[in-house]
C-alpha positions in Angstrom: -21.7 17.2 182.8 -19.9 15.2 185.9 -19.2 12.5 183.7 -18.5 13.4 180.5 -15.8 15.2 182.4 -14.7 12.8 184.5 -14.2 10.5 181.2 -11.8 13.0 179.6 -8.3 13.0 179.6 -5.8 15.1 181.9 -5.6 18.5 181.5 -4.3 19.6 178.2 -3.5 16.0 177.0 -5.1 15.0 173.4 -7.7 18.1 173.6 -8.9 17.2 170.2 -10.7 14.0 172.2 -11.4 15.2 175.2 -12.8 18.8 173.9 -16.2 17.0 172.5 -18.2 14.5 173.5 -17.2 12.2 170.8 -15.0 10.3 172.1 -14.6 6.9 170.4 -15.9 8.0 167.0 -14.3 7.6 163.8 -13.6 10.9 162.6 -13.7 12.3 158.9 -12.6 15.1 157.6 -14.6 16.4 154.5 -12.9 19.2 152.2 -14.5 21.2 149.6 -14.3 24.4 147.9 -16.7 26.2 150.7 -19.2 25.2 153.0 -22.0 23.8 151.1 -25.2 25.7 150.7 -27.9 23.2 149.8 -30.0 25.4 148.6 -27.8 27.3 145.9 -26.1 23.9 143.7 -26.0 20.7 143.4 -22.7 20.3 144.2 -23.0 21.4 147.7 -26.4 19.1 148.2 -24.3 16.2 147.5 -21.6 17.5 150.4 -24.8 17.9 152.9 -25.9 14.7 151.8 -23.1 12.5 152.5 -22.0 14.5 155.5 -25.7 13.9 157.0 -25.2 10.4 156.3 -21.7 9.9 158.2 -23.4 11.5 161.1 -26.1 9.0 161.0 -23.8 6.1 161.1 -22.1 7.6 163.6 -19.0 9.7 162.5 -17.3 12.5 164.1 -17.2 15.1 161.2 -14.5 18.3 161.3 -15.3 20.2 157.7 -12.3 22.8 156.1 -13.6 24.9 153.6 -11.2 26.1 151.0 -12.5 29.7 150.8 -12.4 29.9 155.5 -15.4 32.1 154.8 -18.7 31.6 157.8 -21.1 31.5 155.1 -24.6 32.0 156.9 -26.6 30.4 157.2 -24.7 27.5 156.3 -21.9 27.2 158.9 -24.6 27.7 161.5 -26.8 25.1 159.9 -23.8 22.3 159.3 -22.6 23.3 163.7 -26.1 22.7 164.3 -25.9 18.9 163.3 -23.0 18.0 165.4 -20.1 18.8 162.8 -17.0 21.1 163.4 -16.4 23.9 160.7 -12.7 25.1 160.7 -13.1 28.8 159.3 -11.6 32.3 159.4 -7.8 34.1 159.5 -6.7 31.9 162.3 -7.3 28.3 160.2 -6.5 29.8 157.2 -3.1 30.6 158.2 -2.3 28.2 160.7 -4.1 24.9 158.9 -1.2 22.4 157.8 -0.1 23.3 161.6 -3.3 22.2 163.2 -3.4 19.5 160.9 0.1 18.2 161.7 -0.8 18.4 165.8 -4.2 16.2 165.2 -3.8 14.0 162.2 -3.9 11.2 164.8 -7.0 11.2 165.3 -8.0 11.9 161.9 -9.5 8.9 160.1 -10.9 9.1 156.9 -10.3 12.2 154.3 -13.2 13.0 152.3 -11.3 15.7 149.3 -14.0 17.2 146.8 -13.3 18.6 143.5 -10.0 18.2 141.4 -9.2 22.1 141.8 -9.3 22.1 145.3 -8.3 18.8 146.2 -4.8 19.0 144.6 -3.8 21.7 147.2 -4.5 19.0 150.0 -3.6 15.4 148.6 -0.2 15.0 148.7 0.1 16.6 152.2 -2.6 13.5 153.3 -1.0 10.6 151.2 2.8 11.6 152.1 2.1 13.5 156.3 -0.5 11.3 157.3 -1.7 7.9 157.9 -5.4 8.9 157.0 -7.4 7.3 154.4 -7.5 9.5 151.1 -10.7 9.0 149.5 -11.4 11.1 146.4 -15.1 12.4 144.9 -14.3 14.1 142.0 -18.4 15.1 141.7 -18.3 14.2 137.6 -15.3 14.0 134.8 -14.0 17.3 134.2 -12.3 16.4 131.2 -14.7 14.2 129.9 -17.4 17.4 130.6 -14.8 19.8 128.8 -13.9 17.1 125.7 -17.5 16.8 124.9 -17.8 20.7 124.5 -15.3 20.9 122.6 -17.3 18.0 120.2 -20.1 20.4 120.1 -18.2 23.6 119.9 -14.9 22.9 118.2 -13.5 25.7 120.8 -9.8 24.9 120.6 -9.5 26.1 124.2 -12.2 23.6 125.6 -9.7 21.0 124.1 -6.6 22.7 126.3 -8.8 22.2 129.1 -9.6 19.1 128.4 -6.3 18.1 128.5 -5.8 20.0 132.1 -8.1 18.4 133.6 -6.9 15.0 132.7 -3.5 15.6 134.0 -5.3 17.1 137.2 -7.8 14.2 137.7 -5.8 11.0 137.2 -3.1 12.4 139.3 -5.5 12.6 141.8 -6.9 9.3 141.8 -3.8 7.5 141.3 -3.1 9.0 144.7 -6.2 8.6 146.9 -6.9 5.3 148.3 -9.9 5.2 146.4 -11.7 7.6 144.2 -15.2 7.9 143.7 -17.7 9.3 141.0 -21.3 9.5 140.7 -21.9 6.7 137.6 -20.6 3.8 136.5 -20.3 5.3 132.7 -17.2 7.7 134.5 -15.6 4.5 136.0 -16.0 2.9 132.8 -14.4 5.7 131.1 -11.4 6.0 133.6 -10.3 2.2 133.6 -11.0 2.3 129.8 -7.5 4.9 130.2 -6.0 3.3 133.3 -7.0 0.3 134.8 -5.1 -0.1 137.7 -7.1 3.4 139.5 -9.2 2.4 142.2 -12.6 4.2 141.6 -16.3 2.7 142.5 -19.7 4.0 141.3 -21.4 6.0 143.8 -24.7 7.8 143.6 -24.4 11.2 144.1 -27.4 11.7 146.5 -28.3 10.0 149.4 -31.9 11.6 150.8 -32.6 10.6 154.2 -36.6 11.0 153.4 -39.0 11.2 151.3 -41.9 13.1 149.4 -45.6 11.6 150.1 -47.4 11.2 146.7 -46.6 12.0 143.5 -48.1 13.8 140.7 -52.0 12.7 140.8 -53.1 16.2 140.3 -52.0 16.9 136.7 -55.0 18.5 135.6 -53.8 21.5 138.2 -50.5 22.0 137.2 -49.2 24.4 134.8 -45.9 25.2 132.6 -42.3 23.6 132.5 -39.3 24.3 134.6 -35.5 23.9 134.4 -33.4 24.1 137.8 -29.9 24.5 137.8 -27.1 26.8 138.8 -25.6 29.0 136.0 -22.2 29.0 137.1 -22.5 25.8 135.5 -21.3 26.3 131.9 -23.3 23.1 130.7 -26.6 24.8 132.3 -26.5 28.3 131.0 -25.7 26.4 127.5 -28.8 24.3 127.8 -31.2 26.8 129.2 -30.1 28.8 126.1 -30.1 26.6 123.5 -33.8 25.6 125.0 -34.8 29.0 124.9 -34.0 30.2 121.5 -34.0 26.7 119.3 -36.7 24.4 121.3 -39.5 27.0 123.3 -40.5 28.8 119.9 -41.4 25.5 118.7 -43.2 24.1 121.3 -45.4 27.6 121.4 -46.3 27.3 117.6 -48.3 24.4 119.0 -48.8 25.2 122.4 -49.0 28.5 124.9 -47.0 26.4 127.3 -45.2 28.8 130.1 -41.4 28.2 130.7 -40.1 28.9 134.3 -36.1 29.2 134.8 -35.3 28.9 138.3 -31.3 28.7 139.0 -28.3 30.8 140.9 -26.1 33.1 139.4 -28.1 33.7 135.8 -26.1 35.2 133.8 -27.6 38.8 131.7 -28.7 36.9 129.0 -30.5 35.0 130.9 -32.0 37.5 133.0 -32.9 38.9 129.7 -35.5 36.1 128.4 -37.4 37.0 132.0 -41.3 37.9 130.9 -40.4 37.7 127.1 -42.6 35.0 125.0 -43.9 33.4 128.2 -40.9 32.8 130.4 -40.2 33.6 133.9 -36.8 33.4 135.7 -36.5 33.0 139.4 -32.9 33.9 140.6 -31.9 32.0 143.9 -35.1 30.7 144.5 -35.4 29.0 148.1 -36.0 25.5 148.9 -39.3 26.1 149.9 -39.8 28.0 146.4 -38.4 25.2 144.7 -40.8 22.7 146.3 -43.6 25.0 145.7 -42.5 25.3 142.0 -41.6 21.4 141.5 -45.8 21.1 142.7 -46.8 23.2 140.5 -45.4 22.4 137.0 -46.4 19.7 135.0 -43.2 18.6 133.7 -39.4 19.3 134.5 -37.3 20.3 131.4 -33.3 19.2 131.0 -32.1 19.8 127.4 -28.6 19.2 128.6 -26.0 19.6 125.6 -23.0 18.0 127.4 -22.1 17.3 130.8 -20.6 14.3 132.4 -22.1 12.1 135.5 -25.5 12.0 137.2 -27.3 15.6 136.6 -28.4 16.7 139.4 -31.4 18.5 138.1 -32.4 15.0 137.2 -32.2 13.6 140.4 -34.5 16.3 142.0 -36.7 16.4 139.8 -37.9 12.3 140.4 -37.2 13.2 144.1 -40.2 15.5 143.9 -42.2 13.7 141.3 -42.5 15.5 138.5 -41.5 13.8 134.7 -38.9 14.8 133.0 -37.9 15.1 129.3 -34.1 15.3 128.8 -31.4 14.2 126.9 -29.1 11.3 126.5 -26.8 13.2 128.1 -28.7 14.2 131.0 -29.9 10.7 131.4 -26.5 9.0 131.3 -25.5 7.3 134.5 -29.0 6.4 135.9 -29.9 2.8 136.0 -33.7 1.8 134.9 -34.1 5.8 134.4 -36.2 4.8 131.0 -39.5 4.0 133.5 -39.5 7.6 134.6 -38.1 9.7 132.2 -38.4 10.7 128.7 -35.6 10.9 126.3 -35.3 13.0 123.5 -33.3 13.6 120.6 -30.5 15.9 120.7 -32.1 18.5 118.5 -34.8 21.6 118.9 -37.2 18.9 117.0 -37.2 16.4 118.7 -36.8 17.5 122.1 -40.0 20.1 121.1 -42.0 17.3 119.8 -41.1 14.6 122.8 -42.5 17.7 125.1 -45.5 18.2 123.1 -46.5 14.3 123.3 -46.1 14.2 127.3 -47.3 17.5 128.3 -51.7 16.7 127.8 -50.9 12.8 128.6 -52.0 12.9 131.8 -52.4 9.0 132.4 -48.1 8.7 131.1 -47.7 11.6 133.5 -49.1 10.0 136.4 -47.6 6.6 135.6 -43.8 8.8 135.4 -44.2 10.2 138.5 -44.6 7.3 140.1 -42.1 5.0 138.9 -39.6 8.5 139.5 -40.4 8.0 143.3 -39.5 4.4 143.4 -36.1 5.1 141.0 -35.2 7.4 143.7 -36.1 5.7 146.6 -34.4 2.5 145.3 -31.2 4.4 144.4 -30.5 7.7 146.0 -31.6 6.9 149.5 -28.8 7.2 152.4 -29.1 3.3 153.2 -28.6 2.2 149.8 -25.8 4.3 149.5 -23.9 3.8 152.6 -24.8 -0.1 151.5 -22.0 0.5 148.8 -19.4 2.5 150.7 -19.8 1.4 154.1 -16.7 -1.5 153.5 -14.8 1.5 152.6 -15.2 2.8 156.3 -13.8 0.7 159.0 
């Protein structure tokens, strides 16, 4: 260690530097509502993701997580790769404090979510001579606005409304503001033009699946992936469950696997009843195992707003999808791998019923969903878009 030591600077003088050994990098600081576990939404995947990717192209990265909790694995997992983790009593009391004695060498800001990134923005824009950037993850309000066109809950409208006011405060103060499809930045110029916001896919995998679905013939049943703390997930997964399964098993014994964190009782409840299973907080290997085995991938999303997640891993692992117009908005040339159905328990049943025994369309799906993804969500093409953003 001679001289990495012998490089650093006097004793006690700019420790943030001289502490690690890198010196000379740019250094961003990603917030977010915890540290992300990959494995349990799609949300924190996306963090992982882009913070993976800043490593890659060489970034110092420090990482505050709103909750100060060491999640484990995850802390352990995100120290591993080279990235500072600011947790526990000591950072959660003393933050704006250690924040104030290094902003210097701080960079870039990297805020995530509206709800947490308005207890951090105007500290940054007004303290600081970082540079804000914004990733809102999808449109709150537009999310809550098209519940409320499905529901006609009067409160969905309220919140609606709140999340506006939340979200274009936010990007009329960050630098620039980013969000997952160019339907969103349509959507918020449409209402203000003068906000700074780009498209930016939401994933960036570093590699890749071999193959994709040649053995058809050996897989078996449908599945839907998604977190249930998600209101638009446990929505869908019921709506598929009770309106769109029965009439896909008039026709066909077809099983139905649910695999997501945090089901709700319900929807613990439709586990072993009528042919469906439901996997709580499956792994990532069960996941991959489960993505190898089905024949086709299920999203009967109602509403939403942004790329779908669920979506995205599904072509990563090549298995086709039927979904919905809204689960396919925001996906550029998505037609070649995925099926669209109408927005009703009819037509979404009878667009499942045509793909499922069509082996040759399956095969063809699969692999025009690998290509999508590798053309789209890899980490080169997506630092290709930002990477101006970063010097």
């Amino acid at each position: 260690w001679k001289q990495d030591i012998q490089k650093a600077c006097p004793c006690g003088v700019n420790v943030f530097q001289s502490r690690e050994r890198s010196r000379g990098k740019k250094v961003v600081l990603f917030v977010d509502h915890y540290v992300p576990m990959p494995d349990r939404d799609a949300g924190s995947r996306t963090v992982f993701q882009y913070v993976r990717m800043f490593l890659k192209q060489g970034f110092a990265v420090k990482f505050i997580g709103d909750n100060f909790h060491k999640s484990e694995p995850y802390t352990a997992m995100m120290q591993q790769m080279g990235v500072e983790v600011l947790y526990g009593a000591y950072y959660q009391k003393h933050l704006f404090a250690w924040l104030d004695e290094n902003q210097a060498w701080i960079d870039f800001v990297f805020l995530n979510r509206p709800h947490i990134s308005v207890k951090y923005i105007d500290y940054f824009c007004e303290k600081t001579d970082c540079k804000v950037f914004y990733y809102g993850h999808d449109l709150h309000f537009l999310r809550n606005r098209r519940e409320f066109a499905l529901t006609k809950d009067p409160k969905k409208e309220k919140e609606a409304k709140e999340w506006a006011d939340k979200e274009f405060y936010l990007m009329r103060r960050a630098d620039l503001s980013y969000y997952p499809s160019q339907t969103e930045v349509d959507e918020i110029q449409k209402l203000d033009s003068s906000i700074r916001v780009k498209a930016v896919t939401a994933y960036a995998f570093e590699s890749f699946p071999q193959g994709g679905q040649e053995d058809v013939a050996g897989r078996e049943g449908m599945l839907f992936v998604g977190g249930f703390a998600h209101d638009p997930n446990r929505d869908a997964v019921l709506w598929f469950a009770k309106e769109v399964y029965p009439l896909i098993r008039k026709e066909r014994q077809i099983p139905f696997i649910i695999a997501g964190s945090y089901p709700t009782s319900e929807i613990e409840k439709l586990d072993g009843k009528n042919g469906i299973t439901v996997k709580a907080f499956a792994s990532v290997q069960e996941l991959t195992a489960l993505y190898a085995s089905c024949r086709i991938a299920v999203v009967p999303l109602r509403y939403g707003a942004g790329v779908k997640g669920k979506v995205v891993e599904a072509l990563y692992h090549g298995i086709p999808v039927v979904t919905t117009p809204v689960g396919a908005e925001g996906i550029e040339d998505i037609h070649t791998a995925v099926c669209v159905a109408q927005q009703s328990a009819q037509g979404f049943a009878a667009q499942v019923l045509r793909l499922y025994d069509d082996t040759q369309r399956l095969r063809e799906m699969s692999a025009a969903s690998q290509e999508l993804v590798k053309k789209q969500f890899s980490m080169d093409a997506v630092w290709e878009k930002i990477k101006e953003d970063f010097v």
